[in-house]
C-alpha positions as CSV (number, residue, x, y, z in Angstrom):
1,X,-33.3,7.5,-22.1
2,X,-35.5,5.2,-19.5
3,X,-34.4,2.1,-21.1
4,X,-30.8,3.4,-21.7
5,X,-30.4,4.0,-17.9
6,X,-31.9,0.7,-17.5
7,X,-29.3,-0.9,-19.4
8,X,-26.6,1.1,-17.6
9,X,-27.9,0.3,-14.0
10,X,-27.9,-4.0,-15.6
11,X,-24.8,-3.8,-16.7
12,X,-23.4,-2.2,-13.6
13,X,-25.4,-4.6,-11.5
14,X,-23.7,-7.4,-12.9
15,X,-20.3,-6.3,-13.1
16,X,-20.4,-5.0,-9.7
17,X,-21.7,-8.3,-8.2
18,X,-18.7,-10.2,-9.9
19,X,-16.4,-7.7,-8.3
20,X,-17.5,-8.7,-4.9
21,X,-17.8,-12.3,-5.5
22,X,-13.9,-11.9,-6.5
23,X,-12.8,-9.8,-4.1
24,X,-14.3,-11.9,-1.7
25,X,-12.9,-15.3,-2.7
26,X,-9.0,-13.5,-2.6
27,X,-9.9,-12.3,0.9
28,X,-10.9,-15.7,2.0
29,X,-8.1,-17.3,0.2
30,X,-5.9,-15.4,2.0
31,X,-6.8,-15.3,5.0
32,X,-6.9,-19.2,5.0
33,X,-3.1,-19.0,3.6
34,X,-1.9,-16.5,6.1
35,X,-3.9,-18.1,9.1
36,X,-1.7,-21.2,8.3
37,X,1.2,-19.5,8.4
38,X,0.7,-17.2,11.4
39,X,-0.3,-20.2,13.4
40,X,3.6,-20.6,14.1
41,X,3.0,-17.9,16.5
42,X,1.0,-19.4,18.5
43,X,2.1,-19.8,22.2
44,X,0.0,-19.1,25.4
45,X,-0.4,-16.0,25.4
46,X,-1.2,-15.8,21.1
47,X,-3.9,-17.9,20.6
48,X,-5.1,-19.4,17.4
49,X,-8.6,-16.9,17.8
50,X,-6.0,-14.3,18.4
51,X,-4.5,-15.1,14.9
52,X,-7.6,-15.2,13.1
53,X,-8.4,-11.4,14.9
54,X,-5.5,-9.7,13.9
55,X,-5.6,-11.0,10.3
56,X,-9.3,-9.9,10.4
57,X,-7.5,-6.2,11.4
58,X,-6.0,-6.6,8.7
59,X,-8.9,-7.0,6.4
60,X,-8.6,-3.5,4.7
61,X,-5.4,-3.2,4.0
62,X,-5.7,-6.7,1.7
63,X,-8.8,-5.2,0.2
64,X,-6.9,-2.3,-0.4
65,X,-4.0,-4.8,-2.1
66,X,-6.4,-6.7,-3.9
67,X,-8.8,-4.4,-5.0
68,X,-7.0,-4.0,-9.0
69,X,-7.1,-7.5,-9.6
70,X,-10.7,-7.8,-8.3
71,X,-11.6,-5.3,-10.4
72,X,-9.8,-7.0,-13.7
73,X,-11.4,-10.4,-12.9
74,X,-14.4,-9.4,-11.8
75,X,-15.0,-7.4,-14.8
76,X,-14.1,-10.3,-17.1
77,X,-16.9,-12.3,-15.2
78,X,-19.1,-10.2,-15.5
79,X,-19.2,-9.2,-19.1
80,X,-18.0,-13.0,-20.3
81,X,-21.2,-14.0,-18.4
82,X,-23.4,-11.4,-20.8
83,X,-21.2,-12.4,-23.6
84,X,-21.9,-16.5,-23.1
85,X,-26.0,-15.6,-23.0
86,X,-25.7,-13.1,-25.6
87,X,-27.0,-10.6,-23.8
88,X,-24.1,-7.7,-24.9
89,X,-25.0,-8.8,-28.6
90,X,-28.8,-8.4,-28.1
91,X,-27.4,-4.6,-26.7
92,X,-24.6,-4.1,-30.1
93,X,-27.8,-5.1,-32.6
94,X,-30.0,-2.7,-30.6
95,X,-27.5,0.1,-31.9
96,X,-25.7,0.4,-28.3
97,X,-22.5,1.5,-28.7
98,X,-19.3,-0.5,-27.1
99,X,-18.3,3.2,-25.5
100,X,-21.5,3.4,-24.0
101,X,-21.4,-0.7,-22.5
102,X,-17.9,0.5,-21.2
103,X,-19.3,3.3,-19.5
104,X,-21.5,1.4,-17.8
105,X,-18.8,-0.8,-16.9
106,X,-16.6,1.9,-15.4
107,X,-19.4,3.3,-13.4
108,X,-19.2,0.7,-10.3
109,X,-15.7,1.0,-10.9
110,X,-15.9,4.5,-9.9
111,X,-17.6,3.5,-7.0
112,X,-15.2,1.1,-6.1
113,X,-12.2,3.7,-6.3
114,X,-13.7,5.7,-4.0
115,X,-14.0,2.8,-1.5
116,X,-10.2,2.5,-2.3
117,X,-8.7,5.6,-1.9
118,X,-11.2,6.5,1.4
119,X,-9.8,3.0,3.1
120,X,-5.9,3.9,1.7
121,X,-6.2,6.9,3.3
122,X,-8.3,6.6,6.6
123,X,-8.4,3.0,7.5
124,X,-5.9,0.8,6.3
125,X,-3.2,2.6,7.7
126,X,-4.8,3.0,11.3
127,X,-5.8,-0.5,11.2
128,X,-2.3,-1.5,10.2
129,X,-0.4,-0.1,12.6
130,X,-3.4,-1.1,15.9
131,X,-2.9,-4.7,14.3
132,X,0.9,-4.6,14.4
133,X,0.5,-3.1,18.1
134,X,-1.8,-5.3,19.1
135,X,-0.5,-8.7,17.6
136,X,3.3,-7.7,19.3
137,X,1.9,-6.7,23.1
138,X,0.2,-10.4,22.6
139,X,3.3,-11.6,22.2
140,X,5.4,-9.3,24.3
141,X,3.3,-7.7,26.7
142,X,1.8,-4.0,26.9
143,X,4.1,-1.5,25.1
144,X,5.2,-4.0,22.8
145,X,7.8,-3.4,20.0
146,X,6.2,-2.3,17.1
147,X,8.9,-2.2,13.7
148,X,11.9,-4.0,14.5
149,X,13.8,-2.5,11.7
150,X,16.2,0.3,12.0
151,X,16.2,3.5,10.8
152,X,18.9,6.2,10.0
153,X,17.8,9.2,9.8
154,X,19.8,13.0,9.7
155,X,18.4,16.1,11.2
156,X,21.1,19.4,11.2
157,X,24.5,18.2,12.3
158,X,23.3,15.4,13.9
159,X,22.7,11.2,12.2
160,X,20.5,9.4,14.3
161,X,19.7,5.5,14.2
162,X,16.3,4.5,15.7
163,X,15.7,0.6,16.6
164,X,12.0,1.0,17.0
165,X,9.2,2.7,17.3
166,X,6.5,1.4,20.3
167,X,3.0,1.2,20.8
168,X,3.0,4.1,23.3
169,X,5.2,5.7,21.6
170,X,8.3,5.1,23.1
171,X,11.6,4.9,20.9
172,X,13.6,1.9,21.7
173,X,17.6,1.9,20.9
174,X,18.2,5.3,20.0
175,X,22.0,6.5,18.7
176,X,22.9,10.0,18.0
177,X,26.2,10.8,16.5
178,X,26.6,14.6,16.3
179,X,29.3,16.5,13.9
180,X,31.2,19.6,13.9
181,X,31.7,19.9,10.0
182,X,33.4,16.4,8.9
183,X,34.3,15.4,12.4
184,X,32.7,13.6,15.1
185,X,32.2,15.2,17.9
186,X,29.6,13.5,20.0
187,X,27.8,10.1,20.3
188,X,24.7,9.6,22.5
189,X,23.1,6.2,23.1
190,X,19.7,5.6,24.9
191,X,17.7,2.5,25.7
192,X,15.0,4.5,25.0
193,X,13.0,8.0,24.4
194,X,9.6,8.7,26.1
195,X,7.3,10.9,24.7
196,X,5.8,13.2,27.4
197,X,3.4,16.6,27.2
198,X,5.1,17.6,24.3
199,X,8.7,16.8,24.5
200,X,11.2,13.8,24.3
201,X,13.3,12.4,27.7
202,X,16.0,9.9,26.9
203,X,16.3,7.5,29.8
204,X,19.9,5.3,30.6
205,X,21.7,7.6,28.3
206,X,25.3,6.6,27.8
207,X,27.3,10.0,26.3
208,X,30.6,10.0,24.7
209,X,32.5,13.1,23.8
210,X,35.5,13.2,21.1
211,X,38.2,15.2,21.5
212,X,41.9,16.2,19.6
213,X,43.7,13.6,22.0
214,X,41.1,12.2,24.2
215,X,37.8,10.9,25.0
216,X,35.2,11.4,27.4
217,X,32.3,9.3,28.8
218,X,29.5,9.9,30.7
219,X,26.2,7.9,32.3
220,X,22.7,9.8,32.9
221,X,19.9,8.3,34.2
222,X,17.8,11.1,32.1
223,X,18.3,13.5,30.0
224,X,15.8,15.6,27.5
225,X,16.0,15.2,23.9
226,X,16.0,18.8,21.4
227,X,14.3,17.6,18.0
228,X,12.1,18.5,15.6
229,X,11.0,15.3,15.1
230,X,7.1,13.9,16.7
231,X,6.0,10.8,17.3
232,X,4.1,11.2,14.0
233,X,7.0,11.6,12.3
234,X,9.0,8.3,13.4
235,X,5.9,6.3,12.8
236,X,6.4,7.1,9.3
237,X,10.2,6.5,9.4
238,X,10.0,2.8,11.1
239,X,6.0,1.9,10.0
240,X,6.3,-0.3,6.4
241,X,5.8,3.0,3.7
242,X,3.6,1.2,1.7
243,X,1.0,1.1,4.3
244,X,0.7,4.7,5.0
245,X,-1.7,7.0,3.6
246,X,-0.7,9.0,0.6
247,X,-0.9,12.1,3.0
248,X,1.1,11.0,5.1
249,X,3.7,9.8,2.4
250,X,3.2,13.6,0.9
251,X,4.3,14.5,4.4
252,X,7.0,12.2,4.6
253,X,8.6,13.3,1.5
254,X,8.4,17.1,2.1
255,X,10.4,16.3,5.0
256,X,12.8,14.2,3.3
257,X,13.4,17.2,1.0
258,X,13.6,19.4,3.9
259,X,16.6,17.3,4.9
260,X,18.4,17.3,1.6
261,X,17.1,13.7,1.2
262,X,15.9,11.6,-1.9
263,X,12.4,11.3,-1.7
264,X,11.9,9.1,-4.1
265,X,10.3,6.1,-2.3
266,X,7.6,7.8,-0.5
267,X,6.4,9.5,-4.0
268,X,6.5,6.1,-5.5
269,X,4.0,4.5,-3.0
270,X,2.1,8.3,-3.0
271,X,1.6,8.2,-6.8
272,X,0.4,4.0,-6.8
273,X,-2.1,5.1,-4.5
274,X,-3.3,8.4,-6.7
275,X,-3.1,6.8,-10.0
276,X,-4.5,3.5,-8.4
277,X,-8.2,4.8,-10.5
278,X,-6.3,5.6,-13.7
279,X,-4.7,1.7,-13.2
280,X,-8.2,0.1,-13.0
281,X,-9.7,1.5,-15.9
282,X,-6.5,0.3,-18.0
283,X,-7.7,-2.6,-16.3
284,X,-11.5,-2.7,-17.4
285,X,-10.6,-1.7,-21.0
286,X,-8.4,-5.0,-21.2
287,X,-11.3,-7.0,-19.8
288,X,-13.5,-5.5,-22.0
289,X,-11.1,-5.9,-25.2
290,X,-10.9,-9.6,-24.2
291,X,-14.6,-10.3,-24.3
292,X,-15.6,-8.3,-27.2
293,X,-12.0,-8.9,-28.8
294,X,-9.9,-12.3,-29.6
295,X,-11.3,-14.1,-26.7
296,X,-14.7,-13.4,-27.2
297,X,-15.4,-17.3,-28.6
298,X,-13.5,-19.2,-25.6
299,X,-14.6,-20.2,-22.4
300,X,-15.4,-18.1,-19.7
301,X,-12.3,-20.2,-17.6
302,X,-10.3,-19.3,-20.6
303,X,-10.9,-15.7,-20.2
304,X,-10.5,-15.6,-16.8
305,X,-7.0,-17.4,-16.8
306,X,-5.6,-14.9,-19.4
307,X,-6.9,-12.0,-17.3
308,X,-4.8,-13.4,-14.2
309,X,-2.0,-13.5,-16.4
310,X,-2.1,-10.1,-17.6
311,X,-2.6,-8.9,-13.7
312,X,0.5,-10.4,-12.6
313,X,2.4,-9.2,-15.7
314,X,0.5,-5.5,-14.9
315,X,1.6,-6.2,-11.2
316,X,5.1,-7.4,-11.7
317,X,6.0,-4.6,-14.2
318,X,4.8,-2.1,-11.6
319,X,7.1,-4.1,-8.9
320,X,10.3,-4.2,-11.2
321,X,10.2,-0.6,-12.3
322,X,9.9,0.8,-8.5
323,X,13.1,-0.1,-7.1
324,X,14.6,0.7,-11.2
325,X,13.3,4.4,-10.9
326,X,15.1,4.6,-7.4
327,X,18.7,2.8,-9.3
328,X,18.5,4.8,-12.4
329,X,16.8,8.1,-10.9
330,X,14.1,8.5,-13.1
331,X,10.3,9.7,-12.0
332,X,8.9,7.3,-10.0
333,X,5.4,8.8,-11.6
334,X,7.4,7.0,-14.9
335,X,7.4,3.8,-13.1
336,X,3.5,3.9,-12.1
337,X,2.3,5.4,-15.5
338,X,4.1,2.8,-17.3
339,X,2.5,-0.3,-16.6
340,X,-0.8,1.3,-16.4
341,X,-0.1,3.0,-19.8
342,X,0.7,0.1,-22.0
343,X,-2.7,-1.9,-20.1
344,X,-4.4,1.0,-21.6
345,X,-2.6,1.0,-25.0
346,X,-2.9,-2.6,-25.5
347,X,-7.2,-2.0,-24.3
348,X,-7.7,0.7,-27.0
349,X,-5.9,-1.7,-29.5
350,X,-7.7,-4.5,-29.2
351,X,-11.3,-2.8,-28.9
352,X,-10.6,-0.9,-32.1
353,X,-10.0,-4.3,-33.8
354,X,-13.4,-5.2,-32.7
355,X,-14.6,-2.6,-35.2
């Protein structure tokens, strides 16, 4: 049992340390790419050590990203590297089991899912959105804008449009058109929506009332705002939903429901991020088929090339089925499971040929 644990604790040691090493090349790679790119930016008041700062806030959420390919690569390294100095066949001729080298495989695996879904859920998305803040009041000044996209959105009789969402919470370019069955009764424009002790005060509000034969318009200065919806709540609306926390995409979709909405795009980003450990194994198993399978006599740069490839192909398959299960209307569990499935089919397969 000592020298089993031993052997566990070796294996994971090595696998783990070409995890990091992986993960920590894509980061730097990365952030060298997107450093280049940001420095279009760059004006007087965005330096270039203000670029390299809010990439660096950034940090988690590409760990987050890359973490799956890490994991798939570094795992490759790490058992080609036993493979090349014969090491895993010293452990097959001493009557280990390949179930029992996979296990000790998957345990710093484990350890790196629980990284994973701790940083989707509590850092990433705070750090995501501070960076986007941050990066935009460099730009703009305090209270900068933070989405730029816009956002319709229906609560009871009323469709609103939202331009964006600010730092301080302030909604900028709000439209409300309010019905009376099929007809349109009311519209409301505001340059913006403040967010104070609890309740919403639309400020230079522009209102414009429909009726049989004529209209009517009015100007206010201020007027306040009756909705259910929080500041919380538009973050998730105008933030980018594949940064939020699968939480808050649980929240996001209850409420879409609530509104007789398809919710279909928050559960697709909620169940990557939940399934995200079931993906990595898939993952492992096809490292390990490759070094104890039909690539267990090629180079280590051979290995490591087909690995990417079946990444991309894992990560590609998950990106065309997303928007397919939103066309088509199937489960967008279906379009997570899938990709992950067949990794794990085609893993099984190849081990069992091992014998």
């Amino acid at each position: 049992m000592l020298i089993t644990d031993r052997l566990d604790r070796y294996i994971a040691r090595n696998v783990l340390g070409a995890i990091i090493i992986v993960q920590v090349v894509l980061l730097g790679l990365d952030l060298v790419i997107t450093y280049i790119n940001e420095l279009d930016d760059v004006d007087e008041g965005y330096s270039a050590f203000k670029v390299l700062l809010y990439l660096l806030m950034r940090m988690p959420w590409r760990f987050y990203q890359y973490a799956p390919v890490a994991v798939l690569i570094g795992a490759l390294i790490g058992l080609g590297s036993m493979a090349s100095s014969n090491e895993l066949t010293v452990m097959r001729a001493a009557g280990r089991s390949l179930a029992r080298i996979l296990w000790g495989v998957m345990k710093p695996v484990i350890l790196i899912v629980v990284v994973v879904l701790l940083i989707a859920e509590y850092v990433s998305p705070r750090t995501e959105q501070f960076a986007s803040a941050w990066r935009l009041e460099q730009l703009q000044g305090e209270g900068a804008v933070l989405t730029q996209r816009g956002v319709w959105q229906r609560e009871g009789d009323s469709v609103y449009r939202f331009g964006a969402i600010r730092a301080d919470d302030t909604v900028v370019d709000l439209t409300r058109y309010r019905f009376e069955g099929y007809t349109l009764h009311e519209a409301v424009t505001a340059e913006r929506a403040v967010w104070h002790e609890g309740s919403w005060q639309l400020r230079n509000v522009a209102v414009t009332r429909f009726f049989d034969h004529h209209t009517e318009a009015q100007h206010y200065a201020e007027l306040p705002w009756q909705t259910d919806l929080t500041p919380a709540q538009l973050n998730r609306l105008l933030l980018p939903i594949n940064s939020q926390a699968p939480s808050e995409l649980l929240a996001y979709a209850r409420f879409l429901q609530e509104q007789g909405l398809q919710a279909t795009q928050p559960l697709l980003y909620l169940w990557q991020k939940l399934l995200m450990p079931l993906a990595m194994a898939s993952l492992v198993l096809v490292a390990a088929s490759f070094v104890f399978g039909p690539l267990r006599s090629v180079a280590a740069g051979t290995r490591v090339f087909y690995g990417v490839i079946v990444g991309l192909a894992f990560k590609y398959m998950q990106d065309l089925l997303a928007p397919a299960s939103m066309v088509f209307g199937f489960s967008p569990v279906w379009a997570v499971l899938t990709p992950t499935l067949i990794s794990m089919g085609l893993g099984f397969y190849l081990l069992r040929r091992t014998g």
